[in-house]
N, C-alpha and C positions, 0 to 999 in steps of 0.2 A: 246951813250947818256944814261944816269940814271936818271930813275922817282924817284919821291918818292910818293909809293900809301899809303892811309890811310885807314884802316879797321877798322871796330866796331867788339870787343867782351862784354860778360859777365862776371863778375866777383863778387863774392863772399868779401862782406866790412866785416869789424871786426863786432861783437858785439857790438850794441849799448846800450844805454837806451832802442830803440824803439824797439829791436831786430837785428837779420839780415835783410840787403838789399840786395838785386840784382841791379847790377849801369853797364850800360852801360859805359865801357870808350875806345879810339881810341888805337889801336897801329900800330903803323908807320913801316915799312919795306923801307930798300934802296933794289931799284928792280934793276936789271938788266935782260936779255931773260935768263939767267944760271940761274936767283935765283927763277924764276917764278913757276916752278913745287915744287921746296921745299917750297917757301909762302903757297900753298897750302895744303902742305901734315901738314905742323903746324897748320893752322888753323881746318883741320881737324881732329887733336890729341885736340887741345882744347875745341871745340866743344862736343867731345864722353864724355872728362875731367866733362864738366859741366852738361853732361843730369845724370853723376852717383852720383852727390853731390843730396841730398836730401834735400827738399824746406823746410824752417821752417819756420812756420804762425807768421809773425810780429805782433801780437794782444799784448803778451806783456810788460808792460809800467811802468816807475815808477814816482809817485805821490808826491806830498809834502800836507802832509793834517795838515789843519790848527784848532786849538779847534773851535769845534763848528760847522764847517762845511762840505757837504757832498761831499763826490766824484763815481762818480759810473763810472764801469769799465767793462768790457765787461770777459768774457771765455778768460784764456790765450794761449790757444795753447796746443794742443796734444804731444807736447817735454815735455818730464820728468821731464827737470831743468827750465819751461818756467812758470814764475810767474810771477803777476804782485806786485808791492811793493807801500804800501805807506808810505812815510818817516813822523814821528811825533816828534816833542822834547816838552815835556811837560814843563811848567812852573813852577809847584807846584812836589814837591814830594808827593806822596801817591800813589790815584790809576789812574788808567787810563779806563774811561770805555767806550770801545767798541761797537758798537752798528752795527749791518747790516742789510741791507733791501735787500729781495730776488725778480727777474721779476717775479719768479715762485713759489715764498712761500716755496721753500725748505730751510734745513740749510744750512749756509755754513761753510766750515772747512778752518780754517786760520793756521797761526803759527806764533810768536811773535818771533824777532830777534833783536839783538842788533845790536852798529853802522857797525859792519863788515858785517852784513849780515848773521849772525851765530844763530841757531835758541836757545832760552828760553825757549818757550813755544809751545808743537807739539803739533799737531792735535786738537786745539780746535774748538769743535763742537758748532755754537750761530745758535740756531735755528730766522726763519726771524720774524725781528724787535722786540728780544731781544736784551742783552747785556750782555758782561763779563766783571769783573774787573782783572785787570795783574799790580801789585805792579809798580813804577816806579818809577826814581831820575829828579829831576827839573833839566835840562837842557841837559840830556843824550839823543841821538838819538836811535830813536826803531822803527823799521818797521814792519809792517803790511803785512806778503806773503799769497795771496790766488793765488789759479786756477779757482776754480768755479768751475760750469758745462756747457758743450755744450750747447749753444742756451739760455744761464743762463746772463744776466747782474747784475751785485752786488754795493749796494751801501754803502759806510763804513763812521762812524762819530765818533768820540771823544771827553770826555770832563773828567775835573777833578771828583774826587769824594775821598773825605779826608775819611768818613768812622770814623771820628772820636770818635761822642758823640752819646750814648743812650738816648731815652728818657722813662720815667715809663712806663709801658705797653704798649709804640707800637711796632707792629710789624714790622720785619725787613725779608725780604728772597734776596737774594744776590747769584751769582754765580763768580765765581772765576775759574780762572787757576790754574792748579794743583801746579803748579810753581811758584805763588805766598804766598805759603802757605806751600814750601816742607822743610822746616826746622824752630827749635825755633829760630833760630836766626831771620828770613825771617816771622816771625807771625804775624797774625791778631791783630791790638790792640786795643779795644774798650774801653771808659770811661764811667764811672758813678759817680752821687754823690747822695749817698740815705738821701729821703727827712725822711724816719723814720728808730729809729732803730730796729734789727729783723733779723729773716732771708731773704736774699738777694736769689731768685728761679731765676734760670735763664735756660728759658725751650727754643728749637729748633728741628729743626730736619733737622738732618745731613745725606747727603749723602751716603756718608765714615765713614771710623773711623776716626779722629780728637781727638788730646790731647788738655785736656782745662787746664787754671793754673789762679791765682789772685793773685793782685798784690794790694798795699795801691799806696797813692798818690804820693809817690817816687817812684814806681816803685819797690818794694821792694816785694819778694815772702812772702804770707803769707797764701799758701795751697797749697795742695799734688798734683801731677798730676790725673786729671781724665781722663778717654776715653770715649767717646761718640761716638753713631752710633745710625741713625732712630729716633725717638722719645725721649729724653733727654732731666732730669732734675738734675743740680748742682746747688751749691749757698755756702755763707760762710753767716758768722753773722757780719751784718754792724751796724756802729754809727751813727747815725743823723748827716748830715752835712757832710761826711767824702766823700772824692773823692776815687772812686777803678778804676783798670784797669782788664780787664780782656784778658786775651792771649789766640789767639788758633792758631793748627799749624797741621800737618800733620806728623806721626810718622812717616813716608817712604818715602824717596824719589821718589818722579816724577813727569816727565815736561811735561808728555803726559796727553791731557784731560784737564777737568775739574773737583769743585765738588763745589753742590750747597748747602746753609743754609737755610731753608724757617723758616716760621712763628716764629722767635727770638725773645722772648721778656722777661723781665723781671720784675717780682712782690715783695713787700717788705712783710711778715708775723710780725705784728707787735707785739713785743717782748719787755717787760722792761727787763732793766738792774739794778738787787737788787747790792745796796751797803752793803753788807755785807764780805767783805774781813777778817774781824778778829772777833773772840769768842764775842766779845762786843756787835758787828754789827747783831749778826745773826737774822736769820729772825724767827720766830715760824712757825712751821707749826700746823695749829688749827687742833684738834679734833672737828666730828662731828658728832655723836650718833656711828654709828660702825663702820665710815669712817672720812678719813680727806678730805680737801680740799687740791689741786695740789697746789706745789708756782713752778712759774717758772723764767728758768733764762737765759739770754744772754752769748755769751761766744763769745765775736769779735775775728775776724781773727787778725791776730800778736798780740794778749795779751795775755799774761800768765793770770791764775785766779785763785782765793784762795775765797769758797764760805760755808758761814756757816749757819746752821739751830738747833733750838732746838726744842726737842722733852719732853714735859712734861708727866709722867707716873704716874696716882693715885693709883695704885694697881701695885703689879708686874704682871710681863708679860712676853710673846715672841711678840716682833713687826716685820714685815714685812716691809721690805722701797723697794718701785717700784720707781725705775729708767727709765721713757719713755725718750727714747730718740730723738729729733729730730735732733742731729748732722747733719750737712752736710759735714762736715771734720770729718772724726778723724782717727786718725792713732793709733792703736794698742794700747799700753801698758796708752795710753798717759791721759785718764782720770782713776783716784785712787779717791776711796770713804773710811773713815775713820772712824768707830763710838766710840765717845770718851764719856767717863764721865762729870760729872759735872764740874771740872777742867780741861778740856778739853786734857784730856789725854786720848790716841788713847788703846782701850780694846784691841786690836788684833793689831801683830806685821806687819803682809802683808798685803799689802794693795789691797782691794779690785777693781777688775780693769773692767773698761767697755769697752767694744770693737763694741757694737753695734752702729748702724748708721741708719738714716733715709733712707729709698727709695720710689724711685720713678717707679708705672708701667703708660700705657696708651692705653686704648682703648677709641677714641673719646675724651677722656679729661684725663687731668692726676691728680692719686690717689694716697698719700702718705700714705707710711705705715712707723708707728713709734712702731719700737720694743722696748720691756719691759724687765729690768733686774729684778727680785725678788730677796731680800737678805733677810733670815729669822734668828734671833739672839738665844743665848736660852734665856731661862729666865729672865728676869730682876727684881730689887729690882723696888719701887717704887721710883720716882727721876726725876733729868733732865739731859736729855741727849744729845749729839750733833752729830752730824753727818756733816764731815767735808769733802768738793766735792775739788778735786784740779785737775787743767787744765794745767799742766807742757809744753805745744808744742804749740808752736807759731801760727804751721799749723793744732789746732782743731779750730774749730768754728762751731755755729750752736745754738741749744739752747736746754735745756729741763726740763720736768716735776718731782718734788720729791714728795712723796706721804708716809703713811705709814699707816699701820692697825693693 
C-alpha cells in the first residue's frame, strides 16, 4: 500500500517590486517503506540548501509619485543593488524639482534615472528640505533611486519649475544637477526684455566654472563665450523693449553631483544711444576751459556701428582722445578708431584699435573698472576735425566714454 505524504519547505521567490520573499510551499512525495529513508536524506540536503542562501531585507519598494505629492520611505536595505524607486512622468517639459525631507535632518543622496532604470544623474547630494532642479521632457518616465541611511526614513516631492523668465533685480539662487547643465546643447535658458537701454550687468555666483553666451529674441548668438566661476559679472548692451536670452552650461561633462547659482540678478546701467552714424550726424564734443566733457555711446549686442564726433581746434595743437571703456563684449581687433579731416578723410592709414574691456572684481559688492585708451596726435593746424569710432562685430557690445584735451 502507497501514502502519499505532504511536506512543507522554504523556498526562495524571484525578485519582486517589494523585494525577495520567503514562501512556504508543499511538496509531495509517493512514499512507499523503500522510499522512506531517501524522503529524508532530501529534505535534509534542502534544508542545509537554504540556511546558506543569505536573507535579503525586503524594505525595498517602488513608488509611483505623483506632482505635488509626498511619499516617504523608509532605509532600503544593506544589499548593494537594494533601492527604493519612485517612478514620475512629468507633464511640462523643463525642470523637475526635487525636494526631500530627512527623519534625521541629514542630506540625502539620490540618483536620477530614466524609463530603464539606467542612472542620469549620480550622486546627487539635497541636503533636508532643500531642493534640486534635473531638466526633464513632458511625458518621459524618470525615477527617483535612493537608499537612505540606517534607522533614516525619507520623504521625496516634485513639482514643475519652467525657470523661464527674469525679473529686474531680483534675486535668483538655484541648484541643479550636474547633468542638467553638462553640455550647450542641454543649457540653462533664461529670458529677459530690458525695460531701458544700456548696459545689461548680470551678476551670480557660481559654484563651478559655467560658460555664459547671449542670445536676441530669435535665439540668435550675439556675444563671445564668457566663463564664470565664484563671484561673476557679464552683460552686453541692450535696446529698450528688446527680448534677450541668456544661456549657460557647463564646459565638462558630468552627471555626478551638483552645482549651485545663488544671488542672480540682473541690473540695466542706463545708456543713450547717439544717432550719429554718418559725418552729418556727428556729435561735437564741447571744450571746457582745459578739459572737455565725455559724450557717451551705446553699442547693442548683434549691431554693427559706425559713430562720429567732431572736434573743433582754435589754435593748433597736439589733442589727446581717451577712449574709457565700458565694453562688455569685445573681441580683439573689432573696435577701429579713425581721426580724419574736415572732409572727413581718415590722416592715418591703420587703424587705430581698442582691445580693452570693462571688468568686474568683488569684495562684498561689486566694483567695475573701466580702462582708458590715450591716443595722442602731433600737431594740428587750427580746424575741425573728426574722429570716426567703427564697431565691425556683431559680438562687441557694451558702451563708452570719448573725451579729449
Amino acid at each position: 500500500m502507497k501514502l502519499i505524504d505532504t511536506n512543507y519547505y522554504l523556498v526562495l521567490s524571484k525578485h519582486t517590486e517589494q523585494g525577495c520573499r520567503l514562501l512556504w510551499q508543499p511538496c509531495f512525495y509517493s512514499i512507499g517503506k523503500k522510499d522512506e529513508n531517501m524522503k529524508k536524506s532530501m529534505c535534509n540536503i534542502l534544508l542545509l540548501f537554504l540556511l546558506l542562501i543569505p536573507v535579503i531585507k525586503a524594505d525595498a519598494m517602488d513608488y509611483i509619485l505623483n506632482e505635488g505629492k509626498e511619499i516617504e520611505a523608509p532605509y532600503a536595505g544593506t544589499e548593494e543593488d537594494s533601492y527604493n524607486y519612485f517612478k514620475f512622468v512629468p507633464a511640462k517639459s523643463g525642470y523637475a524639482e526635487i525636494k526631500v525631507k530627512t527623519s534625521n535632518g541629514a542630506p540625502l543622496t539620490i540618483d536620477i534615472c530614466d524609463a530603464e532604470k539606467q542612472i542620469e544623474a549620480e550622486n546627487v547630494v539635497i541636503n533636508n528640505k532643500k531642493s534640486v532642479l534635473h531638466k526633464v521632457k513632458k511625458g518621459v518616465t524618470y525615477y527617483i533611486r535612493t537608499k537612505g541611511i540606517e534607522g533614516q526614513t525619507h520623504i521625496i516631492s516634485y513639482k514643475s519649475n519652467n525657470i523661464e523668465t527674469l525679473k529686474y533685480a531680483k534675486k535668483y539662487s538655484y541648484s541643479f544637477t550636474n547633468a542638467s547643465l553638462c553640455s550647450y546643447e542641454n543649457a540653462l535658458l533664461l529670458k529677459f526684455k530690458a525695460k531701458e537701454s544700456g548696459n545689461m550687468n548680470l551678476m551670480c555666483n557660481a559654484e563651478d566654472n559655467l560658460d555664459i553666451q547671449y542670445l536676441n529674441s530669435k535665439k540668435k548668438l550675439i556675444s563671445n563665450i564668457s566663463l564664470i566661476k565664484g563671484h561673476s559679472l557679464t552683460g552686453i548692451g541692450v535696446h529698450k523693449g528688446s527680448t534677450y536670452y541668456i544661456k549657460i552650461w557647463k564646459p565638462d561633462y558630468n552627471k555626478q553631483g551638483t552645482i549651485t547659482i545663488s544671488n542672480m540678478k540682473y541690473q540695466i546701467e542706463k545708456t543713450p544711444f547717439l544717432k550719429n552714424a554718418t559725418r552729418g550726424q556727428a556729435k561735437t564734443i564741447q571744450a571746457s576751459g582745459n578739459k572737455t566733457k565725455a559724450v557717451k555711446q551705446l553699442l547693442e549686442a548683434g549691431k554693427k556701428n559706425t559713430s562720429w564726433y567732431k572736434i573743433k581746434l582754435k589754435k593748433k595743437k597736439k589733442i589727446t582722445l581717451i577712449f574709457e571703456s565700458h565694453l562688455l563684449q569685445n573681441n580683439g581687433d573689432g573696435i577701429q578708431l579713425y581721426i580724419c579731416n574736415a572732409k572727413g578723410k581718415e590722416l592715418h592709414k591703420e587703424a587705430i584699435v581698442i582691445t580693452e574691456e570693462a571688468k568686474a572684481s568683488y569684495k562684498k559688492k561689486y566694483k567695475m573698472e573701466y580702462p582708458r585708451k590715450k591716443i595722442t596726435t602731433g600737431t594740428l593746424p587750427a580746424g575741425i576735425y573728426y574722429v570716426k569710432i567703427i564697431s565691425n562685430n556683431k559680438n562687441i557690445s557694451g558702451s563708452y566714454q570719448l573725451s579729449w584735451k
